[in-house]
TORDOFI-192780 format. One line per 5 residues: number of its first residue (from 1); for each residue x, y, z of C-alpha. Coordinates in nm, 4 decimals. Example, Ala and Ser with C-alpha at 12.3 -4.5 7.8 and 13.67 -1.06 7.14 Angstrom:
<pts>
1) 1.2300,-0.4500,0.7800 | 1.3670,-0.1060,0.7140
</pts>
This chain:
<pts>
1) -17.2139,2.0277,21.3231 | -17.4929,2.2908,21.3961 | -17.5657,2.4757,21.1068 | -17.6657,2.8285,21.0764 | -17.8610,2.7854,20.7199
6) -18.1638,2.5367,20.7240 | -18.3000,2.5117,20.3356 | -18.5927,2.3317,20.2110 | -18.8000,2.3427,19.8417 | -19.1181,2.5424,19.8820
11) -19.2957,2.2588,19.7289 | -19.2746,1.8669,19.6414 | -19.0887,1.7999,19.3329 | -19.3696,1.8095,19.0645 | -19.4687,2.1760,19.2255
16) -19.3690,2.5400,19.1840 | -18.9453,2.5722,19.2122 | -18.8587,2.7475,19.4881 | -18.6240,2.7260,19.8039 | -18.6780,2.8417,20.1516
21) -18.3425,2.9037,20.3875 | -18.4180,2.9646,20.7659 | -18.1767,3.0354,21.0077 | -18.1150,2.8643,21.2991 | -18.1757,3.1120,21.6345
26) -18.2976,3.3899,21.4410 | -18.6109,3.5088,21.3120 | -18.5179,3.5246,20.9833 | -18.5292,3.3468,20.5958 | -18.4682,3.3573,20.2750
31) -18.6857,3.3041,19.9768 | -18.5794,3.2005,19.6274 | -18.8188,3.2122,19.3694 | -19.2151,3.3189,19.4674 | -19.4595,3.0804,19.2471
36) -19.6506,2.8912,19.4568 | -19.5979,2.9102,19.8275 | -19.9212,2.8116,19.9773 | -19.7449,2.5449,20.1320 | -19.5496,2.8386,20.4055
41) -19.7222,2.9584,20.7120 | -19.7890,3.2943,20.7173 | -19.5648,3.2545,20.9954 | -19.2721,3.1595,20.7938 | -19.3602,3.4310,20.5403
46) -19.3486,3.6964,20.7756 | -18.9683,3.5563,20.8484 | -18.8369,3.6584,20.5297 | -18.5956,3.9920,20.4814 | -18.4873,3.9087,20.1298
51) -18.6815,3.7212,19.8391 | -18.3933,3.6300,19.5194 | -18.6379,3.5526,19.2116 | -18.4253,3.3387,18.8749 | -18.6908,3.5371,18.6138
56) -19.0457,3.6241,18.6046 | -19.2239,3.3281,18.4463 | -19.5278,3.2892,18.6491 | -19.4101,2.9522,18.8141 | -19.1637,3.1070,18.9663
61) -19.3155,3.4878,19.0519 | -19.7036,3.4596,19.0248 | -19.7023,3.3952,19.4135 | -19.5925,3.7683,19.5124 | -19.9185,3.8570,19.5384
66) -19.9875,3.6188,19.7939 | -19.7066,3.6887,19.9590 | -19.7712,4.0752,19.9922 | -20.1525,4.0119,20.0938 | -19.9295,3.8102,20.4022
71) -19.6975,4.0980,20.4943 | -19.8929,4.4040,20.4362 | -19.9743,4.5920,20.7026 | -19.7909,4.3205,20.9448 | -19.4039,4.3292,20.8268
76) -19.2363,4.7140,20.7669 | -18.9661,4.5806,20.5216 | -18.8445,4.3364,20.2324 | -18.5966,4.3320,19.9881 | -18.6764,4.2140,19.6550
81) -18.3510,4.1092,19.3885 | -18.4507,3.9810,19.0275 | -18.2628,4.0062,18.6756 | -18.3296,4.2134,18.3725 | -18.6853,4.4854,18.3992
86) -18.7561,4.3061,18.7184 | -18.8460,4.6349,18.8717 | -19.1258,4.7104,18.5894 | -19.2349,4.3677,18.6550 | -19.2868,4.4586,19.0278
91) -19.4417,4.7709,18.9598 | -19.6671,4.6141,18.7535 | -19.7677,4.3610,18.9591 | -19.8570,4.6620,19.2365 | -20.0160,4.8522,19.0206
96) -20.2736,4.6239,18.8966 | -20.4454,4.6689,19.3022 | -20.6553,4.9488,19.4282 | -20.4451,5.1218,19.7269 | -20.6878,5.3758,19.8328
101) -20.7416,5.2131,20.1873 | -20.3796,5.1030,20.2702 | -20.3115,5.4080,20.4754 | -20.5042,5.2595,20.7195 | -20.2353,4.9787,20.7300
106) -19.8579,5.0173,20.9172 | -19.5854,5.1090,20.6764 | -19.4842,4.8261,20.4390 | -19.1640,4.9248,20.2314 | -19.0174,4.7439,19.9127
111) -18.6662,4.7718,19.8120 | -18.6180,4.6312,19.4435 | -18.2802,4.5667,19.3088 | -18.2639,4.4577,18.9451 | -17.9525,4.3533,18.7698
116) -17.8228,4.3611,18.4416 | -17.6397,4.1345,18.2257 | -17.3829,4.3787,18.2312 | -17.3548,4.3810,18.6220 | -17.5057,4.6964,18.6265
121) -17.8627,4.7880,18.7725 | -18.1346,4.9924,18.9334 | -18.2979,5.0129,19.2764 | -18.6343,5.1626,19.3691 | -18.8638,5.1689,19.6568
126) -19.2201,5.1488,19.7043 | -19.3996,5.2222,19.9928 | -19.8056,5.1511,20.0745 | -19.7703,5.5420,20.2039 | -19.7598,5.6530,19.8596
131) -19.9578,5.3667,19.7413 | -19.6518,5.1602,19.6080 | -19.5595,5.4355,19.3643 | -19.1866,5.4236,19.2474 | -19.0028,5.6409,19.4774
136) -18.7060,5.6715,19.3220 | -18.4653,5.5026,19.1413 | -18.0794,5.4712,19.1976 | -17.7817,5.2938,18.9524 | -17.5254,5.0789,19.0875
141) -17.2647,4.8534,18.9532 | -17.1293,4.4801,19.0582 | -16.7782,4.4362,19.0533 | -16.8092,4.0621,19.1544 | -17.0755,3.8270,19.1562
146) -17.1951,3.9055,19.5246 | -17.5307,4.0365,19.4846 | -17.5893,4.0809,19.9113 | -17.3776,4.0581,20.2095 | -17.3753,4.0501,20.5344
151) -17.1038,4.0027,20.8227 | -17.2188,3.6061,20.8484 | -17.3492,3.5282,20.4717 | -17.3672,3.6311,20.1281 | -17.5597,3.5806,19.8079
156) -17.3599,3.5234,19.4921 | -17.5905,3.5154,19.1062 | -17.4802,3.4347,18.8004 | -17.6816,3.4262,18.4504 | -17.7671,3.1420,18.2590
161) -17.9264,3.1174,17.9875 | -18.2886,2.9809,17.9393 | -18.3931,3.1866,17.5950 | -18.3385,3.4676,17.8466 | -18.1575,3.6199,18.1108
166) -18.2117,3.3798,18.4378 | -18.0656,3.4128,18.7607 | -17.9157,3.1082,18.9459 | -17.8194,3.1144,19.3338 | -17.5166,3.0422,19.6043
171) -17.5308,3.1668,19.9279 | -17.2620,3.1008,20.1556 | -17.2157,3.0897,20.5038 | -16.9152,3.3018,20.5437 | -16.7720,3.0989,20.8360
176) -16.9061,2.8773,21.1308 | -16.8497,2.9551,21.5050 | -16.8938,2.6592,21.7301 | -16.9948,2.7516,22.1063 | -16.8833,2.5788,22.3793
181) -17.1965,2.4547,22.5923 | -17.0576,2.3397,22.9178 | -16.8228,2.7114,22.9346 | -17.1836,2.8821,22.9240 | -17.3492,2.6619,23.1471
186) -17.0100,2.7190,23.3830 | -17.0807,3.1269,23.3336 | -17.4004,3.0734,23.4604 | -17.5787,3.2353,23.2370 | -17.8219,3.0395,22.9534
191) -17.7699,3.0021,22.5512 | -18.0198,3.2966,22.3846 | -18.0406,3.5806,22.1167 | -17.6952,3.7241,22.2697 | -17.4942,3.3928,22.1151
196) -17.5894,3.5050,21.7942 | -17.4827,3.8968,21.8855 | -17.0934,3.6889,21.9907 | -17.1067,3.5373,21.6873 | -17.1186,3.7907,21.4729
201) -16.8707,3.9981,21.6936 | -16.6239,3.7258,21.6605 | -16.6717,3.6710,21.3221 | -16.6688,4.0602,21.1981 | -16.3700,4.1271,21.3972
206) -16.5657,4.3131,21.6425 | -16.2926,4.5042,21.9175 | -16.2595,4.3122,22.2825 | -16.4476,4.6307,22.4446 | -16.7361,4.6134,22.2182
211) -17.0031,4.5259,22.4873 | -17.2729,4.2200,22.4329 | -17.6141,4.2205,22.6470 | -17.6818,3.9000,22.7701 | -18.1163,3.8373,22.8563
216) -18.2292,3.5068,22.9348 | -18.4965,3.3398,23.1127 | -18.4710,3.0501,23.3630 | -18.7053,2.9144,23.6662 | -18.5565,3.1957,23.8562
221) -18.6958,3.4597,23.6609 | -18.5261,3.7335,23.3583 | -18.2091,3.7725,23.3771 | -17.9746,4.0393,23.2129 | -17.5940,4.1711,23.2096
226) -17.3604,4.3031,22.9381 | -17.0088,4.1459,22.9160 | -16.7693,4.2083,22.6698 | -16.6628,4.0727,22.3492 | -16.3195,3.9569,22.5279
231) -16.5206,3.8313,22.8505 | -16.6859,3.6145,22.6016 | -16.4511,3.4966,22.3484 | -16.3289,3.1928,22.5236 | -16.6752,3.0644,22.4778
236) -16.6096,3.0230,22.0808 | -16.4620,2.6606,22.0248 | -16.3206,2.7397,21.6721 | -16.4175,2.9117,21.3453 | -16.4667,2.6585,21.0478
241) -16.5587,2.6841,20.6748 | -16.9092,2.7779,20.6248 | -17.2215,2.6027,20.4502 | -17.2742,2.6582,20.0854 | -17.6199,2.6067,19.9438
246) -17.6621,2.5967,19.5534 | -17.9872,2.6789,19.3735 | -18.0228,2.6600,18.9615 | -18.3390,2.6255,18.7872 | -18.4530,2.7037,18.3886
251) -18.1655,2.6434,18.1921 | -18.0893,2.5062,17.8375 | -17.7290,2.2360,17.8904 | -17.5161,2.4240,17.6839 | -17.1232,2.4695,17.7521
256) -17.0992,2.7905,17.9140 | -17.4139,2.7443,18.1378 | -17.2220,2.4040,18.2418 | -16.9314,2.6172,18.3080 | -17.1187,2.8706,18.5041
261) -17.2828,2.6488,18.7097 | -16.9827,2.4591,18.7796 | -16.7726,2.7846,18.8961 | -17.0582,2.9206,19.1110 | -17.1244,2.6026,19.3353
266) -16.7908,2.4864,19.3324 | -16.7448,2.2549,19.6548 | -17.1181,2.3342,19.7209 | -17.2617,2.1579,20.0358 | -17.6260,2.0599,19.9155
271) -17.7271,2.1798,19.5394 | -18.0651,2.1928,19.4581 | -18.1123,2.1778,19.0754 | -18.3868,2.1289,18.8735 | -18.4377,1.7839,18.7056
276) -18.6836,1.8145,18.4030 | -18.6921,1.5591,18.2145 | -18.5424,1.1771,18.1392 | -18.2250,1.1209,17.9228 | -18.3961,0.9574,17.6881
281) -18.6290,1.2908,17.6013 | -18.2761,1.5444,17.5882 | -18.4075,1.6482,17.2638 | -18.7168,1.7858,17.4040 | -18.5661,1.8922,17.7004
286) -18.3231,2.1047,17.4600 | -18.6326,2.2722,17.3140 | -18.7846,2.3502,17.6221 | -18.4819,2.4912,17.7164 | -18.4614,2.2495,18.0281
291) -18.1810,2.0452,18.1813 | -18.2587,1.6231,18.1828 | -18.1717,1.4303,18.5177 | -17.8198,1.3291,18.3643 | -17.7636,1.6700,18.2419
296) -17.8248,1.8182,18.5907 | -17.5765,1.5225,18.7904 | -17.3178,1.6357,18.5138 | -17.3438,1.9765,18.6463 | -17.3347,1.8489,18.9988
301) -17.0332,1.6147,18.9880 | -16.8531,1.9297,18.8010 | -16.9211,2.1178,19.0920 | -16.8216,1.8681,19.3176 | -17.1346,1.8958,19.5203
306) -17.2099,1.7106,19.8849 | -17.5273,1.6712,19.8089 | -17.7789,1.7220,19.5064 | -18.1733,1.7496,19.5831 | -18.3643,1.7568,19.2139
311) -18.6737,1.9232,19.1539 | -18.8988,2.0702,18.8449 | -19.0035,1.7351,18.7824 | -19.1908,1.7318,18.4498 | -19.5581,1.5971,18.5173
316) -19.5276,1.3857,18.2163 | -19.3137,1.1641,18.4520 | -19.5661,1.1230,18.7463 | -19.5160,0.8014,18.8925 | -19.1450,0.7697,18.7632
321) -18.9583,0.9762,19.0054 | -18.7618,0.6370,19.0737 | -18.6353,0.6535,18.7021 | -18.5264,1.0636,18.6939 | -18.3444,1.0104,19.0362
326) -18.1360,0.7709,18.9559 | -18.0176,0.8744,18.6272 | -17.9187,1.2415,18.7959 | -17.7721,1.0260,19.0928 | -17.5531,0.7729,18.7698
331) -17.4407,1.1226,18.5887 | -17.3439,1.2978,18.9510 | -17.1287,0.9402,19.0344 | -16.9641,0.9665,18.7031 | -17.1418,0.8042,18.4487
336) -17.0518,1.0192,18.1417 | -17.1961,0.8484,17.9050 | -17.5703,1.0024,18.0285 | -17.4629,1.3570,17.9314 | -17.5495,1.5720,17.6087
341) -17.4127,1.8731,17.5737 | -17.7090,2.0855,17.3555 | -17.4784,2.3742,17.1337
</pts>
């Protein structure tokens, strides 16, 4: 089945954390964590709307600057969401630059949403018209764990703990529309940007009048008419569950992170989760504040996850990736006897 989400780590397993979602037919992505992203296009950076960040240690934030020296002057808009004073560490990362020429630059607006332990927290915006002063500065409260939503996704958090307050990732496909090819070929009329306008009539429970443009280019030239919603339906096969994509990094094993973890990605599709260190070094991993391979398949068979990707691969283990993928792979198959739960 076509999916709408396409994820992928920012970097190989040893790197930066990070996780890149791209959706299929649009111009548009995700970012999850910001450390070191040299390995994305400009191209692909200029895709993003939203970047989620777990907690500002530098391996997972010290690449914002690169990505605003990408997007300024070239992109009008991004959202930023990050836990506890993530706004002061924002506004602290843009005030450390110079701004006196960026007026010569096209508008480039930042919307910051930080959120509390509490489920409370504060938005501001900064704008290069003012120089990336704080605008302003608004309160809002979470009555769930959704933290953005659209009519086709949304983004669910939920804190663990890693000494402090970290962030850890699900977003969810809210359903999947399957398109019937040959009834669009038999419309005569070809697949473009309008399919994904259907789909998210369908799925938002748009009204049969609401009107879709359809503009596509064949041999024959542009082409361009405006159907409606009921015109179109028959060309949805069915409606089916949508994808679920996990991401957890920096986090000690401890009962109620397990717990957590296992709530948020419950029946999750592919969870990427970060796979420190051996078994055999659970001890140090404990100090570090870091889940072991075993630790992290625990979490995953909990879950009851499709599919686990590990990364965060401690560089003491170069050369043994072998050896930290299977024990996460033995844990996630049900070999309990791999697990230590730190108190």
């Amino acid at each position: 089945m076509r999916r709408l989400l396409e994820p992928q780590l920012t970097n190989p397993a040893f790197g930066d954390p990070g996780l890149y979602v791209d959706f299929r037919d649009e111009r548009r992505a995700l970012l999850f964590d910001v450390g070191d992203i040299d390995s994305l296009p400009p191209r692909k950076l200029m895709r993003l709307s939203h970047v989620f960040v777990t907690h500002a240690h530098m391996d997972h934030f010290a690449g914002f600057d690169h990505l605003l020296a990408v997007i300024l002057g070239r992109k009008p808009h991004l959202t930023l969401v990050g836990g506890p004073d993530f706004i002061a560490h924002v506004e602290h990362k843009l005030r450390a630059y110079t701004w006196n020429v960026v007026y010569r630059y096209d508008e480039l607006v930042l919307d910051v949403h930080e959120i509390g332990v509490d489920g409370r927290g504060q938005s501001a915006r900064f704008s290069s018209r003012t120089n990336f002063v704080r605008e302003s500065t608004t309160s809002f409260a979470l009555d769930s764990d959704v933290v953005h939503d659209e009519a086709t996704f949304r983004v669910r958090a939920r804190f663990v703990d890693h000494d402090i307050p970290c962030l850890s990732y699900a977003i969810e496909e809210k359903a999947h529309v399957n398109v019937a090819k040959d009834r669009v070929e038999a419309l005569g009329v070809a697949t473009g940007a309008w399919l994904r306008d259907l789909k998210h009539a369908v799925l938002s429970g748009a009204p049969d009048d609401s009107p879709i443009a359809l503009a596509w280019r064949d041999r024959d030239g542009d082409h361009a008419m405006t159907r409606s919603v009921g015109e179109l339906r028959h060309l949805i096969l069915d409606v089916v569950q949508g994808q679920k994509i996990g991401y957890a990094t920096d986090l000690r094993h401890t009962e109620a992170n397990v717990r957590t973890l296992a709530e948020l990605f419950a029946g999750a599709d592919v969870l990427f989760i970060e796979c420190v260190f051996l078994d055999e070094d659970a001890e140090h991993g404990a100090r570090k504040n870091h889940l072991t391979a075993g630790q992290a398949g625990h979490i995953a068979r909990l879950a009851g996850a499709k599919t686990v990707r590990p990364f965060h691969f401690s560089p003491r283990y170069e050369g043994r990736e072998a050896e930290l993928v299977a024990e996460l792979e033995s844990a996630w198959q049900g070999d309990q006897s791999l697990i230590v739960i730190t108190p």
